[in-house]
C-alpha positions, 0 to 999 in steps of 0.5 A: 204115907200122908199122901194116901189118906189125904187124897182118900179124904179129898175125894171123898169131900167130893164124892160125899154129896153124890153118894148122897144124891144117888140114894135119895134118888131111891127114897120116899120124900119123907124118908131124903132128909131123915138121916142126914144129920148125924152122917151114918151108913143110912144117909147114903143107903135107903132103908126102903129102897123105891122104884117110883120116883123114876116111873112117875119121872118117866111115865108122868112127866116125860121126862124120856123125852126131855132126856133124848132131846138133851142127848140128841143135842149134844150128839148133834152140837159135838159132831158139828163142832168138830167139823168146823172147828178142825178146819179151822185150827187145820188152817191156823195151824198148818197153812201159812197166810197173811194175818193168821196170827191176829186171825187167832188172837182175835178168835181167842179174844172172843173166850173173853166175852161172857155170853150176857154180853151177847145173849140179846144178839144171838136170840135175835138174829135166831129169831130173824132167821125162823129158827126160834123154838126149834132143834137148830135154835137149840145148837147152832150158835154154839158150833164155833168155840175158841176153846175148842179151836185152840186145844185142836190147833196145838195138837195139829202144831205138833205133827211134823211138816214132813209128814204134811210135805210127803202127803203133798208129794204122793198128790193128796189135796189140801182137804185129804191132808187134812182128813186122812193124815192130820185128823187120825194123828190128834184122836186123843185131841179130839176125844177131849174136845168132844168130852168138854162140848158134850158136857158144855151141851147137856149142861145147857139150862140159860140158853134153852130156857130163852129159846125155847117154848115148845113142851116136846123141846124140853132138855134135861135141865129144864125138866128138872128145875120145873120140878121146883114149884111155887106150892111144892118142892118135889125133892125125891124127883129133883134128886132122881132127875138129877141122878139120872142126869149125871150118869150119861156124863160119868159113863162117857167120862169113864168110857174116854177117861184115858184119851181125854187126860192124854189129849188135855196133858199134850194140848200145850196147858203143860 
C-alpha cells in the first residue's frame, strides 16, 4: 500500500518542474514568476493563456529553422550510427578472428575519454578536411559510439549459431546474413539504440556551439541560449523554446516506449 503514494510522490518530484515549463511556455513575462510561491493550480495553469510567445519564436527568431536543423541532424547522425556501428558489433559478435576480443575492449576503453580530452583533436581534423561550418561538421564525428556498439553486439550474441550456420547452408553471403537474418532478430535493439543517439544528438549544445558560424546552421539548443542576453532574459521565450524542444523527445520516447525498455532490459545490463 506504501508502494503507490510513494511512487505517486517520485514522479511528481520529477514531473513538477515540467508541468511548470509547459505553462510558462503560455504566459506573458509578467505573468511566469507570479504564482510560484506558494504552489497552487496557478503555477501550472496561465491564467491568461497566449499564443505569442510562439509566433515571435517562429516568425521572428527563425526558430523553425533551428528546429529542422536539429531534426535533420538526428535523423541523419541515427541512420548512419547504425549502419556502421551493427557492422561492427555483427563482426565482434559473430565472426571468429585473432584479436577480436582487444578489438572490443579497446573499443569499450574509448567510453572512458571524455570529449574535452579530444575536443581540440576533432575540430581540427573538421577543419583540415573543409568541412567546418557545414551539415557533415555537425554529425560525422559522432557516428562511431562504443556504447552503441556494445548494446548491438549483446543482442546480436544472443541469437543461435544455428540459425547463422543455416543461412550459410542455403548460400547467403556474409552481408546477407547479416542484413537479412541478424538485423530483423535484434529490432528492439535497435530501437533503443537509436532512441539514446537521437537524444545524444538533439542534446547537442558544446560541440555545435564550436563548429559552427553560420545563422542558417543553428540547432535547437543554440537558438534557445541565444535568448539569454547581456541586457535582457526573455524568459517567456526560453521556456517556450524549451518547451517545444522536449516535446519531439516525449512523442518518440512514448511512440518506442515498449522496444526500448525491451531492447535495454535483454542487452545484457540484467
Amino acid at each position: 500500500m506504501i508502494r503507490l503514494p510513494l511512487v505517486i510522490g517520485v514522479a511528481f518530484f520529477f514531473v513538477f518542474p515540467y508541468l511548470w515549463l509547459a505553462g510558462s511556455s503560455f504566459r506573458p513575462r509578467e505573468e511566469i514568476f507570479r504564482y510560484v510561491s506558494p504552489v497552487s493550480w496557478r503555477t501550472f495553469i496561465p491564467l491568461e493563456p497566449t499564443l505569442d510567445n510562439f509566433r515571435h519564436l517562429f516568425l521572428e527568431l527563425n526558430f523553425g529553422r533551428a528546429l529542422a536543423n536539429s531534426l535533420f541532424i538526428a535523423v541523419v547522425t541515427v541512420t548512419i550510427t547504425l549502419f556502421i556501428c551493427s557492422m561492427v558489433a555483427f563482426a565482434l559478435a559473430r565472426i571468429n578472428f585473432p584479436g577480436r576480443e582487444i578489438v572490443f575492449t579497446l573499443i569499450l576503453a574509448t567510453i572512458l575519454i571524455p570529449f574535452e580530452t579530444i575536443m581540440v583533436s576533432v575540430f581540427l581534423t573538421v577543419q583540415r578536411l573543409g568541412l567546418f561550418d557545414s551539415y557533415p561538421a555537425l554529425f560525422l564525428p559522432w557516428v562511431a559510439d562504443a556504447f552503441i556498439i556494445f548494446l548491438l553486439r549483446q543482442h546480436f550474441r544472443e541469437i543461435s549459431d544455428e540459425l547463422q550456420d543455416a543461412a550459410i547452408v542455403d548460400g547467403c553471403s556474409l552481408f546477407r546474413v547479416y542484413w537479412n537474418v541478424m538485423l530483423p532478430n535484434i529490432r528492439p535493439a535497435l530501437v533503443s539504440a537509436a532512441f539514446v543517439k537521437f537524444v545524444f544528438s538533439w542534446d547537442a549544445f558544446l560541440w555545435p556551439l564550436i563548429v559552427t558560424r553560420d545563422p542558417d546552421l543553428t540547432v535547437i539548443q543554440l537558438a534557445i541560449s541565444r535568448l539569454f542576453t547581456d541586457q535582457n532574459v526573455l524568459w517567456e521565450l526560453i521556456f517556450a523554446g524549451a518547451f517545444i524542444g522536449t516535446v519531439p523527445l516525449i512523442a518518440l520516447f512514448l511512440f518506442l516506449q515498449r522496444y526500448y525498455v525491451e531492447g535495454v532490459v535483454t542487452s545484457g545490463f540484467k
